[in-house]
NUTISE-325073 format. One record per residue (C-alpha): residue in one letter; chain; x, y, z. Coordinates in steps of 0.02 Angstrom, whole numbers. Example, Ala and Ser with C-alpha at 12.3 -4.5 7.8 and 13.67 -1.06 7.14 Angstrom:
<nodes>
(node 'a', 'A', (615, -225, 390))
(node 's', 'A', (684, -53, 357))
</nodes>
This chain:
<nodes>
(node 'x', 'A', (6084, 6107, 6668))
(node 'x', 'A', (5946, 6185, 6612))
(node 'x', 'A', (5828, 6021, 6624))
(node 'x', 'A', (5866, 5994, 6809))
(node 'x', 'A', (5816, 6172, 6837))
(node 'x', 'A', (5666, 6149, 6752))
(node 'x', 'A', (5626, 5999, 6858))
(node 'x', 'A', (5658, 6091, 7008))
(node 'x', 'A', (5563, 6259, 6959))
(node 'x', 'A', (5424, 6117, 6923))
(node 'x', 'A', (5418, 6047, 7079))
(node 'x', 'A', (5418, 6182, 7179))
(node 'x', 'A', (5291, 6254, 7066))
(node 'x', 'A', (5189, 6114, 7134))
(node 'x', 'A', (5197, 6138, 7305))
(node 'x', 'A', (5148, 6303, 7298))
(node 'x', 'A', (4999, 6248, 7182))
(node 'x', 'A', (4964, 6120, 7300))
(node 'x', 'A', (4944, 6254, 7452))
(node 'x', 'A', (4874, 6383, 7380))
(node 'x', 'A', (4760, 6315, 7243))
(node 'x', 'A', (4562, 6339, 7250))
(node 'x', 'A', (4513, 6158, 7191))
(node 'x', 'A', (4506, 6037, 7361))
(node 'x', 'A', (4361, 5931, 7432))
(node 'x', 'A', (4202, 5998, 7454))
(node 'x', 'A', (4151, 6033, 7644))
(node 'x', 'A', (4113, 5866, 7732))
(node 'x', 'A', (3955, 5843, 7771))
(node 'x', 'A', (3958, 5681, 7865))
(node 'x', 'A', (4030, 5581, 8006))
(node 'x', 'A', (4188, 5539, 7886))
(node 'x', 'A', (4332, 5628, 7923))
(node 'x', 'A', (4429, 5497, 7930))
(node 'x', 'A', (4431, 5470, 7743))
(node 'x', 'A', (4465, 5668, 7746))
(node 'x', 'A', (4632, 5606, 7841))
(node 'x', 'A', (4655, 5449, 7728))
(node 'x', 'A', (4664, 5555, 7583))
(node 'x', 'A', (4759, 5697, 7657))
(node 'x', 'A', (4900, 5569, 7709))
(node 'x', 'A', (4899, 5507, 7523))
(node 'x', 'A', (4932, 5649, 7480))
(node 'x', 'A', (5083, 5689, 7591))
(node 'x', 'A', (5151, 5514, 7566))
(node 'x', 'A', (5147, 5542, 7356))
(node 'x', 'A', (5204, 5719, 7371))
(node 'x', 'A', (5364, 5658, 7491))
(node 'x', 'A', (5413, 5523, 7343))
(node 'x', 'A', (5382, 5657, 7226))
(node 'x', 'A', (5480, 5774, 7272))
(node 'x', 'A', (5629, 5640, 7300))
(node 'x', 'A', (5625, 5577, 7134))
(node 'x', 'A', (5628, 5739, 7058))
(node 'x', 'A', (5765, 5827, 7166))
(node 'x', 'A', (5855, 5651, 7132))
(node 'x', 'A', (5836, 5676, 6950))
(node 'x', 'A', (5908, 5877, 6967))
(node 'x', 'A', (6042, 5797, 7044))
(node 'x', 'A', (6084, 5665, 6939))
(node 'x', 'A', (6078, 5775, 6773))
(node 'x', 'A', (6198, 5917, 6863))
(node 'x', 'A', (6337, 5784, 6971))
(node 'x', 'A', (6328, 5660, 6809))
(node 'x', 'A', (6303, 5779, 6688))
(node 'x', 'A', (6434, 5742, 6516))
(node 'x', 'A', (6619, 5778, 6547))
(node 'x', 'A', (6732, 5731, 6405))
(node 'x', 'A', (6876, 5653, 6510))
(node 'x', 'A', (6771, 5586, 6628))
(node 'x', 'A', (6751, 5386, 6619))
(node 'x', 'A', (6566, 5280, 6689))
(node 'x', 'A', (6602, 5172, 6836))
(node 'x', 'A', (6503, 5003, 6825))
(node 'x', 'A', (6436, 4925, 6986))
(node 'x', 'A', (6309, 4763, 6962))
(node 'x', 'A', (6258, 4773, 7143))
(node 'x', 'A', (6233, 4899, 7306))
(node 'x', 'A', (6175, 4791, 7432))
(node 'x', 'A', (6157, 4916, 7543))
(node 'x', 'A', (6062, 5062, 7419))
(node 'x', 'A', (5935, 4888, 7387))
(node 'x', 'A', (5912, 4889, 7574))
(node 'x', 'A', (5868, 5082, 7594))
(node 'x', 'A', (5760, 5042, 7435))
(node 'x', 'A', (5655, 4933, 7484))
(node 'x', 'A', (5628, 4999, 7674))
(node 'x', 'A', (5555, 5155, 7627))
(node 'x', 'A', (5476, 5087, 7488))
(node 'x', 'A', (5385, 4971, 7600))
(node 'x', 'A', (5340, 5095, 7742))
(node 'x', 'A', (5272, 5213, 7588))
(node 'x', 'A', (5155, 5056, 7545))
(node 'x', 'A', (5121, 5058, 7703))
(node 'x', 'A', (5064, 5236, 7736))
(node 'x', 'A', (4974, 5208, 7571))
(node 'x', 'A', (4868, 5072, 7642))
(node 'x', 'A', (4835, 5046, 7796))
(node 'x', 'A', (4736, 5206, 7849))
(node 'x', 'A', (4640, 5140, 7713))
(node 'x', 'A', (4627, 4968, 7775))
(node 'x', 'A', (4553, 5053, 7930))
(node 'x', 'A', (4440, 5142, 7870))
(node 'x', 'A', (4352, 5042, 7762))
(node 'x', 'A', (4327, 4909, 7910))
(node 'x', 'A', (4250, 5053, 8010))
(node 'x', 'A', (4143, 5093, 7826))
(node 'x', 'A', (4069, 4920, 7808))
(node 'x', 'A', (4041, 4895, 7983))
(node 'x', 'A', (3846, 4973, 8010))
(node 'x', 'A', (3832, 5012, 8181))
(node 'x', 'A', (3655, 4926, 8264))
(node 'x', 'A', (3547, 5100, 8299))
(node 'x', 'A', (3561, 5133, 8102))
(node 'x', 'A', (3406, 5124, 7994))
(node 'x', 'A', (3396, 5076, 7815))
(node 'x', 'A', (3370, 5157, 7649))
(node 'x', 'A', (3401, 5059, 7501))
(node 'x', 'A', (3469, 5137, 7327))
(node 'x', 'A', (3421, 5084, 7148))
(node 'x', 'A', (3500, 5126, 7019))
(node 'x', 'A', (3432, 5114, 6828))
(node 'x', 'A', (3489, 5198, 6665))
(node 'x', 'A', (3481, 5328, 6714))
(node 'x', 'A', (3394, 5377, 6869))
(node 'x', 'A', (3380, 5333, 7060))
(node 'x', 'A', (3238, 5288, 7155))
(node 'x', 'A', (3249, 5221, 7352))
(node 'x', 'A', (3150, 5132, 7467))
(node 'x', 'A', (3108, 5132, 7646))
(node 'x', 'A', (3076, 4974, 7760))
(node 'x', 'A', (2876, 4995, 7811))
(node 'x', 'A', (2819, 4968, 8011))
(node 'x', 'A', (2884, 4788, 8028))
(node 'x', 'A', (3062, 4874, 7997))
(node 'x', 'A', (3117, 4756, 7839))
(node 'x', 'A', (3111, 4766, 7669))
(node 'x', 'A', (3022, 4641, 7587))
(node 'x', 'A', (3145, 4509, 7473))
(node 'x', 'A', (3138, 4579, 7279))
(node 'x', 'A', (3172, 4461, 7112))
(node 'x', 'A', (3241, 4545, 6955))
(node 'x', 'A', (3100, 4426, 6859))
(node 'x', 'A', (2965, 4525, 6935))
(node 'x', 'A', (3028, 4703, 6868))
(node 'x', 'A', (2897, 4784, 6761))
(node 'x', 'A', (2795, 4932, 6736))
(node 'x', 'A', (2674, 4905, 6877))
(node 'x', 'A', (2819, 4843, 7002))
(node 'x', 'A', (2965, 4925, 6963))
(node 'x', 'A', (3069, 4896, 7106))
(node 'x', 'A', (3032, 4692, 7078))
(node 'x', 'A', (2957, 4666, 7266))
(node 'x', 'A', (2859, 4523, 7288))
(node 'x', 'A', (2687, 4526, 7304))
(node 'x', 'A', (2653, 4369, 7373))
(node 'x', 'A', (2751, 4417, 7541))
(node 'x', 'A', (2706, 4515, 7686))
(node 'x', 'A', (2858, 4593, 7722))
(node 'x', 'A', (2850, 4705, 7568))
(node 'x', 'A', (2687, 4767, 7559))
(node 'x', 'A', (2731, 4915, 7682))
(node 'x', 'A', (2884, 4967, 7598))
(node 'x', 'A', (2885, 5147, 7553))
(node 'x', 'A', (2923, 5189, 7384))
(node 'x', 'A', (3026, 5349, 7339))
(node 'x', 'A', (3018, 5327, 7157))
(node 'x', 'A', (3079, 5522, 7113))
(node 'x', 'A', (3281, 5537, 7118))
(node 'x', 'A', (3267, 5661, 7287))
(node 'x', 'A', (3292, 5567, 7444))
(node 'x', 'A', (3269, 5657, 7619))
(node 'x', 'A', (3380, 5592, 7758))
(node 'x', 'A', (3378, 5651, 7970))
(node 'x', 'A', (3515, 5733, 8048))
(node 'x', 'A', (3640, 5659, 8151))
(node 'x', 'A', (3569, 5479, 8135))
(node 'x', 'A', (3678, 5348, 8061))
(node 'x', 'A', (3573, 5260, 7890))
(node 'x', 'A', (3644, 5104, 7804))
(node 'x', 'A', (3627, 5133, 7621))
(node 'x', 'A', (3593, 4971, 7513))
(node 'x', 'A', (3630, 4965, 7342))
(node 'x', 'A', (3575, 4862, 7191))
(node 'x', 'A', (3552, 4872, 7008))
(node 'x', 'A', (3431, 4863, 6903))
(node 'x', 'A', (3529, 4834, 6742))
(node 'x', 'A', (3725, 4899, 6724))
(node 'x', 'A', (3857, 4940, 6854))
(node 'x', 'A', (3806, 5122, 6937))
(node 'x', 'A', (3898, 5202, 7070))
(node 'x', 'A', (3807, 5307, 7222))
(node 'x', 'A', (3918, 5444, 7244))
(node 'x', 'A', (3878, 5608, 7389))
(node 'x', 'A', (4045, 5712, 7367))
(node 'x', 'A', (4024, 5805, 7528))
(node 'x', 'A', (3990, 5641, 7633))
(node 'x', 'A', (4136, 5558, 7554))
(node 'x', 'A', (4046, 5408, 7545))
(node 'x', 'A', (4028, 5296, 7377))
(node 'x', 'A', (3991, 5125, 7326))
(node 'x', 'A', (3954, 5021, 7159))
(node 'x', 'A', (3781, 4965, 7138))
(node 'x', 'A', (3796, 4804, 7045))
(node 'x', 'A', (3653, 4714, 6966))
(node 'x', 'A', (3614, 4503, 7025))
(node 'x', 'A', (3666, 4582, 7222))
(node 'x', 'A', (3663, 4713, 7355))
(node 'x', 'A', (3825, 4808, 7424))
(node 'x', 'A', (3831, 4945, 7561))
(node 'x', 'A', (3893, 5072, 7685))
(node 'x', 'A', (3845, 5191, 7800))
(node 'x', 'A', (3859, 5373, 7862))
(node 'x', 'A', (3781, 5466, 7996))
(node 'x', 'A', (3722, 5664, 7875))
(node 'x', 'A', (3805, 5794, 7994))
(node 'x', 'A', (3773, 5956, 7906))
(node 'x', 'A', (3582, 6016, 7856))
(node 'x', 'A', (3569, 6053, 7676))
(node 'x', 'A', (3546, 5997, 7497))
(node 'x', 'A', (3685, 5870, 7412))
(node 'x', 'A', (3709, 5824, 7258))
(node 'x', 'A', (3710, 5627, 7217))
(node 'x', 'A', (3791, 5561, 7070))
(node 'x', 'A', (3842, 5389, 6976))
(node 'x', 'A', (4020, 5371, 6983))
(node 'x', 'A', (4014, 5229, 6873))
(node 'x', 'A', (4026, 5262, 6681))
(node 'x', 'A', (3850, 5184, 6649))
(node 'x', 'A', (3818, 5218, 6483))
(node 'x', 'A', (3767, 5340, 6360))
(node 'x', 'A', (3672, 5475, 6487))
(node 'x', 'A', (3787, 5431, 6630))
(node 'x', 'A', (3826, 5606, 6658))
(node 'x', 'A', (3672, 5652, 6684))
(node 'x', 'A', (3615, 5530, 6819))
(node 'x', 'A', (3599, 5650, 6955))
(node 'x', 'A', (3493, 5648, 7124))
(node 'x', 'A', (3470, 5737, 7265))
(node 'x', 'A', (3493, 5708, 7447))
(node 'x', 'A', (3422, 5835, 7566))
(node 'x', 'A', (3483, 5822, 7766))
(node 'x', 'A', (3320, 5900, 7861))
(node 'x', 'A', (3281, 5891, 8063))
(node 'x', 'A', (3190, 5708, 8108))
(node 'x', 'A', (3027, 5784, 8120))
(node 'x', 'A', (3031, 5845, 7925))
(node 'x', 'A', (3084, 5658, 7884))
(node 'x', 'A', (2963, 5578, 7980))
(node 'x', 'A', (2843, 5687, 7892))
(node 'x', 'A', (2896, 5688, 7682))
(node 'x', 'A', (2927, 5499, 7730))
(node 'x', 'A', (2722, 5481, 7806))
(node 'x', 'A', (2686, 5569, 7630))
(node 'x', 'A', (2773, 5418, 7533))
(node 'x', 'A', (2655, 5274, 7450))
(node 'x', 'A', (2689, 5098, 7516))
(node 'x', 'A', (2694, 4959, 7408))
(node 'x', 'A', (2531, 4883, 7441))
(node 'x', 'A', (2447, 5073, 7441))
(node 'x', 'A', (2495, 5071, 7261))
(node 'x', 'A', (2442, 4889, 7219))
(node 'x', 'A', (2282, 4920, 7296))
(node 'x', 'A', (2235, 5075, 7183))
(node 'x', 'A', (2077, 5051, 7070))
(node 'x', 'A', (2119, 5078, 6885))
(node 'x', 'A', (2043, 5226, 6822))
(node 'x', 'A', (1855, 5259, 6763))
(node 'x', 'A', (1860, 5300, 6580))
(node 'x', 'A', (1675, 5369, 6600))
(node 'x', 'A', (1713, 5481, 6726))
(node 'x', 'A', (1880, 5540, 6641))
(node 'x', 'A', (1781, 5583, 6493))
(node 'x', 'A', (1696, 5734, 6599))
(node 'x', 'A', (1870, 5803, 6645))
(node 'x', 'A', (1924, 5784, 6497))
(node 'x', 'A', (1774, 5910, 6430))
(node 'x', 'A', (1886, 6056, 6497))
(node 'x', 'A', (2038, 6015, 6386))
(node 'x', 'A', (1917, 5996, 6213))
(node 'x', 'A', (1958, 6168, 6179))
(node 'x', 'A', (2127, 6146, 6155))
(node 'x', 'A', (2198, 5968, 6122))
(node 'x', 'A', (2042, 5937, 6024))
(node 'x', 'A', (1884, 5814, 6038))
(node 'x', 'A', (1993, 5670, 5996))
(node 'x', 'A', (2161, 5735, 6092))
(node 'x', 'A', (2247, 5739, 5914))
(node 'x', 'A', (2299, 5914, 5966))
(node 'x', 'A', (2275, 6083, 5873))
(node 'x', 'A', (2428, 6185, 5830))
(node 'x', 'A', (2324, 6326, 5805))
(node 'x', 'A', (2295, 6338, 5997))
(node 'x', 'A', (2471, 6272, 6017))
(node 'x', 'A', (2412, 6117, 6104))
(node 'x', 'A', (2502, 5947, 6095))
(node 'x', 'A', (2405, 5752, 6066))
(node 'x', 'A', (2380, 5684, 6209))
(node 'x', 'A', (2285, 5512, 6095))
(node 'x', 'A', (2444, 5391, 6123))
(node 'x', 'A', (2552, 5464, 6252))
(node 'x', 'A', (2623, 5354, 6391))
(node 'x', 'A', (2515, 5360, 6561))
(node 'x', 'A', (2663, 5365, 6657))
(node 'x', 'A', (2723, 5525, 6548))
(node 'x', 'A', (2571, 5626, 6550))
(node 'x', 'A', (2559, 5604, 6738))
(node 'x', 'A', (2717, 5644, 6771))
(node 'x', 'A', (2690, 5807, 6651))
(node 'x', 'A', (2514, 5847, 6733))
(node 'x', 'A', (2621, 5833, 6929))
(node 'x', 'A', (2754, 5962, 6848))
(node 'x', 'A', (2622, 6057, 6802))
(node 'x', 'A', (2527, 6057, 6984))
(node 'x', 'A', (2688, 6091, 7087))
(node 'x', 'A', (2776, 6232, 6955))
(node 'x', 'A', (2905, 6119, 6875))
(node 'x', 'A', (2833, 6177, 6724))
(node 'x', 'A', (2742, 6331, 6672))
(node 'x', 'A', (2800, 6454, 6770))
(node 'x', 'A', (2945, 6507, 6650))
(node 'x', 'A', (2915, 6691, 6592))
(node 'x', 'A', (2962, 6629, 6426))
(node 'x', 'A', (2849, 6470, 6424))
(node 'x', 'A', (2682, 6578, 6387))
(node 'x', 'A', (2595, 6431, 6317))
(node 'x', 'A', (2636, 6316, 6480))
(node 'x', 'A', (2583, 6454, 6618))
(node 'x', 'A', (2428, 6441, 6498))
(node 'x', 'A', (2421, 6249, 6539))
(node 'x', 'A', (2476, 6268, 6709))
(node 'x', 'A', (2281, 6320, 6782))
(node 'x', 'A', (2201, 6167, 6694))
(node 'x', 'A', (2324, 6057, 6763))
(node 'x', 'A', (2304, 6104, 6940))
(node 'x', 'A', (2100, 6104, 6945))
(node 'x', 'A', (2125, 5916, 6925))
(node 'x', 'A', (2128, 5893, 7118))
(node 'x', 'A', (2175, 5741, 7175))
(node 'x', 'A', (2283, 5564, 7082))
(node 'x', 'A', (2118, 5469, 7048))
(node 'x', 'A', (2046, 5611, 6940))
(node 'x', 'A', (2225, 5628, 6870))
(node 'x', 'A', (2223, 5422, 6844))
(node 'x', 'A', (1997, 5426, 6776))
(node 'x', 'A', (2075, 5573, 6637))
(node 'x', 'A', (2220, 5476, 6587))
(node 'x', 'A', (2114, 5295, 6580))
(node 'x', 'A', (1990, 5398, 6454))
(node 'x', 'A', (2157, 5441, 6353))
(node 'x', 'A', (2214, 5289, 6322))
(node 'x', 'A', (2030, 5267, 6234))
(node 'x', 'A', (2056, 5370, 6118))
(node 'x', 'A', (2116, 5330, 5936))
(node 'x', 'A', (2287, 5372, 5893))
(node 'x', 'A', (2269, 5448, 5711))
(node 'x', 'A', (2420, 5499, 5611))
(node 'x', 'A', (2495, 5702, 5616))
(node 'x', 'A', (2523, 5801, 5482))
(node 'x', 'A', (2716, 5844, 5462))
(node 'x', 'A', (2758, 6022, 5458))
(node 'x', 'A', (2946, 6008, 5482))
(node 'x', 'A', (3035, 6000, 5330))
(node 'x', 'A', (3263, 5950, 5380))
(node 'x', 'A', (3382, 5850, 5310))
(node 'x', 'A', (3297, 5669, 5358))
(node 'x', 'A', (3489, 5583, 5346))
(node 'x', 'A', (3582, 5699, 5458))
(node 'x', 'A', (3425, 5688, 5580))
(node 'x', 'A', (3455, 5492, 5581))
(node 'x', 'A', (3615, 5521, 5629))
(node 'x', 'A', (3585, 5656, 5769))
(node 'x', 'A', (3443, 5530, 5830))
(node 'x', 'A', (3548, 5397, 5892))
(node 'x', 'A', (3594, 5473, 6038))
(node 'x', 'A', (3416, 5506, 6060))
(node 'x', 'A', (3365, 5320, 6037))
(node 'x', 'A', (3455, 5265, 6187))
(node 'x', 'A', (3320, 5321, 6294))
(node 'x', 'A', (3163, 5342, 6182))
(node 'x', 'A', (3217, 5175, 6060))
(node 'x', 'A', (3271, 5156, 5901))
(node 'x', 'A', (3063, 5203, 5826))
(node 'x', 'A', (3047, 5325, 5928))
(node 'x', 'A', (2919, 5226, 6017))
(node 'x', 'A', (2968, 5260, 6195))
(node 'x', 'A', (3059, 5171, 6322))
(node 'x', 'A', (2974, 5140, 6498))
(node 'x', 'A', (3107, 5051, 6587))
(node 'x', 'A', (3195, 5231, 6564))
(node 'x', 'A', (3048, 5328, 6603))
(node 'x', 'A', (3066, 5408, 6385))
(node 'x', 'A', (2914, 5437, 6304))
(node 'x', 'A', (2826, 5411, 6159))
(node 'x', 'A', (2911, 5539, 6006))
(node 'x', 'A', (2860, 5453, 5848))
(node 'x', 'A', (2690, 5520, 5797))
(node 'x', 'A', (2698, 5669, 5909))
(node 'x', 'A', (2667, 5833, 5834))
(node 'x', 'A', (2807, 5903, 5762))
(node 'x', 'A', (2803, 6086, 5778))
(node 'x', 'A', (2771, 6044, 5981))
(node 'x', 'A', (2948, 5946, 5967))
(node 'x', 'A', (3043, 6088, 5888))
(node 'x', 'A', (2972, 6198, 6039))
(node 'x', 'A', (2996, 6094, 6166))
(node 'x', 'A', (3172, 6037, 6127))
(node 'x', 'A', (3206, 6248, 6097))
(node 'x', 'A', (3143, 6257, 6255))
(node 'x', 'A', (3255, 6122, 6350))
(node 'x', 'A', (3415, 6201, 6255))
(node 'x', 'A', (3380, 6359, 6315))
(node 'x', 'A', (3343, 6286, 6482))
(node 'x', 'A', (3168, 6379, 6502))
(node 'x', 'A', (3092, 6196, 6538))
(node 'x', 'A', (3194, 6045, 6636))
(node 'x', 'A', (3303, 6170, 6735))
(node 'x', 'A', (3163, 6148, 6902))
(node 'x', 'A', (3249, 6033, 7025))
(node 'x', 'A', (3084, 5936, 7044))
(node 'x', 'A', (3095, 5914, 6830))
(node 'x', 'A', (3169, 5769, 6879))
(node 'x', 'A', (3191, 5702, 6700))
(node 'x', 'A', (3193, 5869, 6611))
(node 'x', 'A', (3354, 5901, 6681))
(node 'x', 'A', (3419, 5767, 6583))
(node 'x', 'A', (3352, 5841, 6451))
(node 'x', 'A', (3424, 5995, 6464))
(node 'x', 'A', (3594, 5908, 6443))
(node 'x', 'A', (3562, 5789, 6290))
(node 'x', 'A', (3482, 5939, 6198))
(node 'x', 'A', (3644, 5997, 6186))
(node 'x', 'A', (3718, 5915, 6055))
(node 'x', 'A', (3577, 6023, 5931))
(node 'x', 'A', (3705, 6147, 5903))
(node 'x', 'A', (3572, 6249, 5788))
(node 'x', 'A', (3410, 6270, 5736))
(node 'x', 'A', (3466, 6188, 5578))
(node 'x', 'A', (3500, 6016, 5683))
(node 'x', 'A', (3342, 6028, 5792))
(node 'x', 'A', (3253, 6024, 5644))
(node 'x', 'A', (3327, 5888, 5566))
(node 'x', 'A', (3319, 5768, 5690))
(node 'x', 'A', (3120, 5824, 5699))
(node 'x', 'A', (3104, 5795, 5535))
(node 'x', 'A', (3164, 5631, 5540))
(node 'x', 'A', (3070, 5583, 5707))
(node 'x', 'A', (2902, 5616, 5598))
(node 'x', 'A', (2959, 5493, 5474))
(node 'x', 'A', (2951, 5340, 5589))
(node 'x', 'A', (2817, 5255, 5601))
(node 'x', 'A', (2714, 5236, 5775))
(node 'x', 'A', (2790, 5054, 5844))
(node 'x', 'A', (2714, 5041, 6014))
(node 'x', 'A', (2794, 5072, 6159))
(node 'x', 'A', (2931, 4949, 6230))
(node 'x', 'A', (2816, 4913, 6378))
(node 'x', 'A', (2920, 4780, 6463))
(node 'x', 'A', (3076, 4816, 6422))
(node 'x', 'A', (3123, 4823, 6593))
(node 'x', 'A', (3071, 4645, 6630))
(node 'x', 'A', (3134, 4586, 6473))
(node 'x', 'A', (3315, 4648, 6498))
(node 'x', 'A', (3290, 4577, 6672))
(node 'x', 'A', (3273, 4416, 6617))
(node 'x', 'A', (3400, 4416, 6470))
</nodes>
């Protein structure tokens, strides 16, 4: 007796849970509702069966419950119970199914006025691009991936050379106009996932999958990969930002086409050197740094890194922490640099500087550091060298004592928490697992005792290829 009324107390219990709880979809933002319904019918449909089996279990345990005189009867076969069976059982399938069936004929079918935005998905980032003036985006090979080209377009045909490239995980898309999203890979299974537009789909690498929506609410969304991906899954985040068509039309004119950013000149060393006179001072004649004026090398660091850096610098991604007082100090040099082709002459004269060796001023347990590390090493390798298929830089050879304040800094969330940190917010979340100081400094100490492997430049292309 008492199990059957625990069942019952139970499911009642969840009814009134299921009515009165907090926890339900977000608001929709989009033109599906009718997955809204899909779901919602689910749930009536699993709740009904539910609810039978457990009120059929109460009443099993209390009619059938043990009597000592009372004998079992044994019967093989009820035709008719098998009948009543398997009709509702079928017209539960049923219910199940085909508002889902439905559905995703209306999801797959992209209606003709829609424009296109494809999604790529990497470990563990998005980027997105736009068809150019001739409406089409050009035909891409995984073989062509690399630093230089890393969507893989090919340059040898017209129709991609006016793509535009949106290579920072924040995509902008117009009101009330229906997009077709196309998704592909880059190297595992990701999923592109907008909770409040109820629209998903995996992104699989060797082809292209879609859907479409039509954005019906202004705002910013959240974008995630609903795919477990790998090691920094959970931290592959975007966002997606609804504005008014004229806003689009103009953050998409601001966008660099594919054949803008083939056709840039590579930076003048000679004219980087006279920029580069203003950040002597600090980072030293060499760029070896100076931990006396709290300054960082620059000698060795990834272009891609230090103009990324120098950007979060210029727009207040970094540096304008209260408690980052030596990056509000770099924050003024960073934005005198006033356009991308000083930014590009000061990083050419960078890279021709030598790369000498620090001086470690760390001292941690060098075995538990190696162990902490590996998590690191996903993303910034196994020698610290840096990864540039997943936009990691360079740690081995960087100064130490800039490591232990920079990783304090992305525990404590005073750096990476900007929304345009678009990689520093990952950050935030991996530093995590340095429950101490104790543990930052170990895995520091053991990042200075690796030995400066350069950087993994193509291992992009070369997992593309594998």
């Amino acid at each position: 007796m008492a199990m059957a009324i625990a069942l019952i107390v139970l499911a009642l219990g969840s009814v009134v849970f299921f009515f009165l709880s907090p926890w339900y979809l977000t608001p929709l933002a989009s033109n599906w509702g009718a997955i809204d319904h899909t779901i919602t019918i689910s749930f009536w449909v699993t709740g009904v069966v539910y609810l039978a089996i457990t009120f059929f279990l109460a009443v099993a345990l209390i009619r059938y419950r043990y009597k000592r005189h009372r004998r079992s009867l044994y019967e093989p076969e009820n035709k008719k119970l098998e009948v009543w069976l398997t009709v509702l059982t079928s017209l539960g399938i049923a219910a199940l199914l085909a508002p889902g069936l439905f559905v995703w004929g209306s999801f797959v079918t992209v209606p003709d006025d829609a424009h296109e935005v494809e999604v790529v998905g990497q470990q563990w980032h998005w980027s997105f691009r736009f068809p150019g003036e001739d409406g089409e985006l050009g035909p891409v090979r995984a073989s062509l991936i690399s630093d230089d080209n890393p969507y893989g377009i090919d340059p040898d045909d017209p129709r991609g050379q006016d793509d535009i490239l949106v290579r920072s995980p924040r995509l902008m898309l117009p009101i009330d106009r229906p997009v077709k999203m196309t998704l592909r890979s880059k190297d595992v299974i990701h999923n592109f996932k907008v909770p409040p537009f109820r629209a998903k789909m995996d992104a699989i690498p060797g082809q292209t999958s879609y859907f479409w929506l039509t954005p019906t609410k202004t705002g910013e969304f959240e974008a995630v990969c609903a795919e477990l991906c790998g090691i920094g899954h959970f931290a592959m985040r975007g966002r997606v930002e609804v504005v008014d068509q004229q806003t689009f039309d103009e953050w998409l004119a601001g966008k660099p086409t594919f054949g803008e950013l083939a056709a840039r000149e590579p930076g003048d060393p000679e004219a980087g050197a006279e920029h580069f006179a203003r950040c002597v001072a600090c980072h030293g004649p060499q760029g070896g740094g100076k931990q006396e004026t709290n300054a960082p090398r620059l000698a060795g660091l990834d272009a891609e890194y230090l103009k990324r850096q120098l950007r979060n610098f210029r727009i207040g991604a970094r540096g304008t922490n209260e408690a980052d007082r030596f990056g509000q100090q770099m924050r003024p040099f960073a934005t005198s640099l006033q356009d991308e082709d000083v930014i590009a002459d000061l990083i050419a004269y960078l890279e021709t500087l030598p790369v000498e060796s620090t001086r470690p001023t760390i001292a941690g347990d060098v075995e538990r550091g190696k162990r902490l590390y590996r998590t690191c090493a996903s993303c910034h390798g196994p020698e610290g060298q840096g990864m540039p298929a997943f936009n990691a830089p360079r740690l081995a050879g960087m100064n130490d004592w800039y490591l232990v304040r920079q990783l304090q800094h992305f525990r404590e969330g005073v750096r990476g928490r900007h929304p345009e940190d678009w990689y520093g917010n990952q950050m935030v979340d991996m530093t995590q697992i340095l429950v101490d100081e104790a543990a930052l400094r170990d895995v520091v100490a053991y990042i200075g005792s690796l030995s400066e492997a350069p950087a993994v430049a193509d291992a992009g292309r070369q997992s593309a290829e594998e």
